[in-house]
DRENLUM-609818 format. One record per residue (C-alpha): residue number from 1; x, y, z; residue in one letter. Coordinates in nm, 4 decimals, always signed. Layout:
N
rec i:NUM; xx:X; yy:Y; zz:Z; aa:a
...
//
This chain:
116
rec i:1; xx:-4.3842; yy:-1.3633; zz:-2.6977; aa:x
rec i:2; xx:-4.4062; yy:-1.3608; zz:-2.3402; aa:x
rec i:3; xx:-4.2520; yy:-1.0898; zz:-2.0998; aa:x
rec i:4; xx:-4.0226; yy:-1.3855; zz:-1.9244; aa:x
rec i:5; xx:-3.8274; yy:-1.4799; zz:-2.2474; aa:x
rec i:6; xx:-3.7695; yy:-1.1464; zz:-2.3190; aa:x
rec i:7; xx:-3.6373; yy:-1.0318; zz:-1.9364; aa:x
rec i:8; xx:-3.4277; yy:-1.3196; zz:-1.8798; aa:x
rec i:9; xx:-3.3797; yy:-1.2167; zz:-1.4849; aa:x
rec i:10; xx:-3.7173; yy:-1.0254; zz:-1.3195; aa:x
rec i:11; xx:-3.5291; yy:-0.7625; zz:-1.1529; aa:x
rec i:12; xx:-3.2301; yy:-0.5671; zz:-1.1912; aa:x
rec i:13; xx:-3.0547; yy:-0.6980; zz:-0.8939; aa:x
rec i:14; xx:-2.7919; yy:-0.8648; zz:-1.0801; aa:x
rec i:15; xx:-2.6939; yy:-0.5540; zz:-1.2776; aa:x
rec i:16; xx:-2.7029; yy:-0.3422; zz:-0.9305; aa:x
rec i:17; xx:-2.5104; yy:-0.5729; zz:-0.7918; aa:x
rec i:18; xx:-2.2235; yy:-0.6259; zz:-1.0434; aa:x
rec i:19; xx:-2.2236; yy:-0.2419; zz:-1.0572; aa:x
rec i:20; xx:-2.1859; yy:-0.1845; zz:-0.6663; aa:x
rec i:21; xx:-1.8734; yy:-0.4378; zz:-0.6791; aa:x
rec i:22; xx:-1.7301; yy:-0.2546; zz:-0.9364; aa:x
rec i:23; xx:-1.7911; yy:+0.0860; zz:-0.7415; aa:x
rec i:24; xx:-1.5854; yy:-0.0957; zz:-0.4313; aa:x
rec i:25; xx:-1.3034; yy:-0.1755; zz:-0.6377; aa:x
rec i:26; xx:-1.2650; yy:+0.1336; zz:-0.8140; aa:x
rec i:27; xx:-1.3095; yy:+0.3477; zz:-0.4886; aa:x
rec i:28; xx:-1.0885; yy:+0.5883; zz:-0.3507; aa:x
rec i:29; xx:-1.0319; yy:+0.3463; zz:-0.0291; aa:x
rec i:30; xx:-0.9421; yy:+0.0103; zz:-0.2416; aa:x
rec i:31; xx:-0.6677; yy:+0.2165; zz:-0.4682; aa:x
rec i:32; xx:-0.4752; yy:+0.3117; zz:-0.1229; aa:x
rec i:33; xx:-0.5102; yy:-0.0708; zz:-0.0217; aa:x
rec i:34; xx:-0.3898; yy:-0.1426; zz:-0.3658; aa:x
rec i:35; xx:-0.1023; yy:+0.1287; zz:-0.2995; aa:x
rec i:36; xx:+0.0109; yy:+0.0077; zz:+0.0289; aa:x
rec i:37; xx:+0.0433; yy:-0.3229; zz:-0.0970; aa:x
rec i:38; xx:+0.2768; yy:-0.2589; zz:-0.3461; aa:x
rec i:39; xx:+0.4424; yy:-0.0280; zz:-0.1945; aa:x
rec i:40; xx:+0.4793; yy:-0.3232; zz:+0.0801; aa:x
rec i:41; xx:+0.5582; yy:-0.5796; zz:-0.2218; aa:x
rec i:42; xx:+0.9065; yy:-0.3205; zz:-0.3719; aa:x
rec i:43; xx:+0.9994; yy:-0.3140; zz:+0.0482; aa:x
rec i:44; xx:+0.9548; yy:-0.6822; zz:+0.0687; aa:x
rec i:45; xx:+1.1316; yy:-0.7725; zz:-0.2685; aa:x
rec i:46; xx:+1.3998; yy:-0.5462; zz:-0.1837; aa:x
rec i:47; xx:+1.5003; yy:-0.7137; zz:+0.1891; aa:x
rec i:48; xx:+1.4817; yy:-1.0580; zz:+0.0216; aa:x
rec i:49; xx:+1.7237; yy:-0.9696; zz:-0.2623; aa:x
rec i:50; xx:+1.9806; yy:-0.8398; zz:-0.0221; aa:x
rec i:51; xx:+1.8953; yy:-1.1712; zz:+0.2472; aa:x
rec i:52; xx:+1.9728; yy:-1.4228; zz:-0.0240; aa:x
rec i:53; xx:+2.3556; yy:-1.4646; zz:+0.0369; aa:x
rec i:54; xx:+2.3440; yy:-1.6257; zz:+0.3410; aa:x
rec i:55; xx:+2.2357; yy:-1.6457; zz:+0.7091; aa:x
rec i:56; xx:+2.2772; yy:-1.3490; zz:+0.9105; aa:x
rec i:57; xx:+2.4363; yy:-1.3300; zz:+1.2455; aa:x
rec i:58; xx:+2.2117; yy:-1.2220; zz:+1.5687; aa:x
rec i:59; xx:+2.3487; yy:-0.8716; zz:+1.5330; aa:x
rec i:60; xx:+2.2741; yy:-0.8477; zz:+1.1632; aa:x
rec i:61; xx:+1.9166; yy:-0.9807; zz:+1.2318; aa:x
rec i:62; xx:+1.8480; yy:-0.7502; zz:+1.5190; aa:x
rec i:63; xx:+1.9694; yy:-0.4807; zz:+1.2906; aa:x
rec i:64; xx:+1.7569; yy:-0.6062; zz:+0.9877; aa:x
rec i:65; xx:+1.4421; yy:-0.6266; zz:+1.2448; aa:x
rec i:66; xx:+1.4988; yy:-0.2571; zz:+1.3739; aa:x
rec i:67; xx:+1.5182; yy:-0.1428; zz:+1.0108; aa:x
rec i:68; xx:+1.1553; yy:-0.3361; zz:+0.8819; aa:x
rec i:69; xx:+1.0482; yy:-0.1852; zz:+1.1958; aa:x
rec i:70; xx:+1.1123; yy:+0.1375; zz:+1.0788; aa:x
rec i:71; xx:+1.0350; yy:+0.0896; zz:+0.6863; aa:x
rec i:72; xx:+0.7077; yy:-0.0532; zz:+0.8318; aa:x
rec i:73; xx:+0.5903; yy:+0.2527; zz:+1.0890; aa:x
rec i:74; xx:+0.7061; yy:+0.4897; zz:+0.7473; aa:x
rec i:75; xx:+0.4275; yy:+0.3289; zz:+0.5023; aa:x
rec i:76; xx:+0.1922; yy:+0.2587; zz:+0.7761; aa:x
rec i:77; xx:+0.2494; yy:+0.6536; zz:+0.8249; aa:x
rec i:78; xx:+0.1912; yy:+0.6975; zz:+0.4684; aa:x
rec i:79; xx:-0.1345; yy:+0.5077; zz:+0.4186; aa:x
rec i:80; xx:-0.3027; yy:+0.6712; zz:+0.7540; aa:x
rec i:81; xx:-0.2234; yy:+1.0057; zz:+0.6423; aa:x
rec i:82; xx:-0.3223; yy:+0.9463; zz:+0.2567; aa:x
rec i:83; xx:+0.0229; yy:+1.0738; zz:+0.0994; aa:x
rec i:84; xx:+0.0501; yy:+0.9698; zz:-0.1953; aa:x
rec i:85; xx:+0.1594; yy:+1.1685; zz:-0.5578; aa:x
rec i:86; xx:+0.1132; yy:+1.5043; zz:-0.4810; aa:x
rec i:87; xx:+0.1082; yy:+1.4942; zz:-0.0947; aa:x
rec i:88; xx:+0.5344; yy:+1.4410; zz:-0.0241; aa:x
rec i:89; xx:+0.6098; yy:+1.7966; zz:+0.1136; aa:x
rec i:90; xx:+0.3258; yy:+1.7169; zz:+0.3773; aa:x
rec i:91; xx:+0.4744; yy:+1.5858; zz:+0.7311; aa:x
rec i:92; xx:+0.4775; yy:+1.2472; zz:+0.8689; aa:x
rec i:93; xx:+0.4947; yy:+1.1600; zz:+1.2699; aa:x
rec i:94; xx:+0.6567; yy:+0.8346; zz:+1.3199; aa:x
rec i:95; xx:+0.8416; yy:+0.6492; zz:+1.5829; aa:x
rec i:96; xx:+1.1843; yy:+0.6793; zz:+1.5540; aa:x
rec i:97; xx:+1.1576; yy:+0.9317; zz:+1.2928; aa:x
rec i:98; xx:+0.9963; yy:+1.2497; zz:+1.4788; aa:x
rec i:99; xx:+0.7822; yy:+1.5228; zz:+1.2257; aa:x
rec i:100; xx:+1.0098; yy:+1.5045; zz:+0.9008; aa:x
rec i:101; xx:+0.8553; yy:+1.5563; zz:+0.5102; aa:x
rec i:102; xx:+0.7821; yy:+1.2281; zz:+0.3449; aa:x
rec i:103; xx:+1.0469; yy:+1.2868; zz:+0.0792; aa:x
rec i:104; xx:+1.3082; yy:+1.3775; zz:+0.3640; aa:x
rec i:105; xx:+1.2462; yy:+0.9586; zz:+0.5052; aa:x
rec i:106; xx:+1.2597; yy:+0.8527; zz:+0.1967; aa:x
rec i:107; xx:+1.5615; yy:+0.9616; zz:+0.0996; aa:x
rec i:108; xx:+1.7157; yy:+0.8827; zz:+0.4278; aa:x
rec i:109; xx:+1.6220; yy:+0.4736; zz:+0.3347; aa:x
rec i:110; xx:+1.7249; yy:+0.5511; zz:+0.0043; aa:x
rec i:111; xx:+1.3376; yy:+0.4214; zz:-0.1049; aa:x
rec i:112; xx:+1.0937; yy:+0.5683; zz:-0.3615; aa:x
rec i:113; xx:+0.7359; yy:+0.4841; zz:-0.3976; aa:x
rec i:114; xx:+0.6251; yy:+0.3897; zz:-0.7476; aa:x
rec i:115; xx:+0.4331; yy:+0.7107; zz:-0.8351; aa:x
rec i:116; xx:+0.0659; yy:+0.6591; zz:-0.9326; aa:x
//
């Protein structure tokens, strides 16, 4: 029997390269990406549920922007520093916000992030 029927491909470059895709998705940097977007997915779900009635007046939508503004710089804030589970108590510099504890912001918008 010859060699080639028995090693269908001549190298291992399809096995090293399966593997090294699977090493990117699994890393440390893709499960933060995979954080921040649903963490981004709850704030987006949660601003069209309470949009749905109706349109909104200029006030209300200046209002509304200020507030995304804000949700936005606190999970940008989050995903640059790395909190996530264990890392609430730790604090966060924001605009708008000052040096407060994760939890503290939070709480102020009344938002939890789905614990991993």
């Amino acid at each position: 029997m010859r060699i080639e029927s028995l090693l269908p491909f001549g190298s291992s470059y399809l096995c090293e390269q399966g593997f090294s895709t699977l090493t990117e998705m699994k890393s440390k940097k893709r499960e933060r990406l995979q954080m921040i977007d649903e963490e981004m997915r709850v704030c987006l779900s949660q601003e069209v549920e309470r949009n749905k009635g109706g349109r909104l007046t200029q006030e209300e939508f200046d209002k509304e922007v200020e507030q995304d503004e804000a949700r936005h710089m606190n999970v940008m804030a989050r995903y640059t520093a790395g909190l996530y589970g264990d890392g609430r108590t730790e604090t966060v510099g924001m605009a708008g916000h000052g040096t407060e504890t994760l939890a503290a912001i939070e709480e102020e918008e009344g938002y939890r992030s789905p614990q991993p």
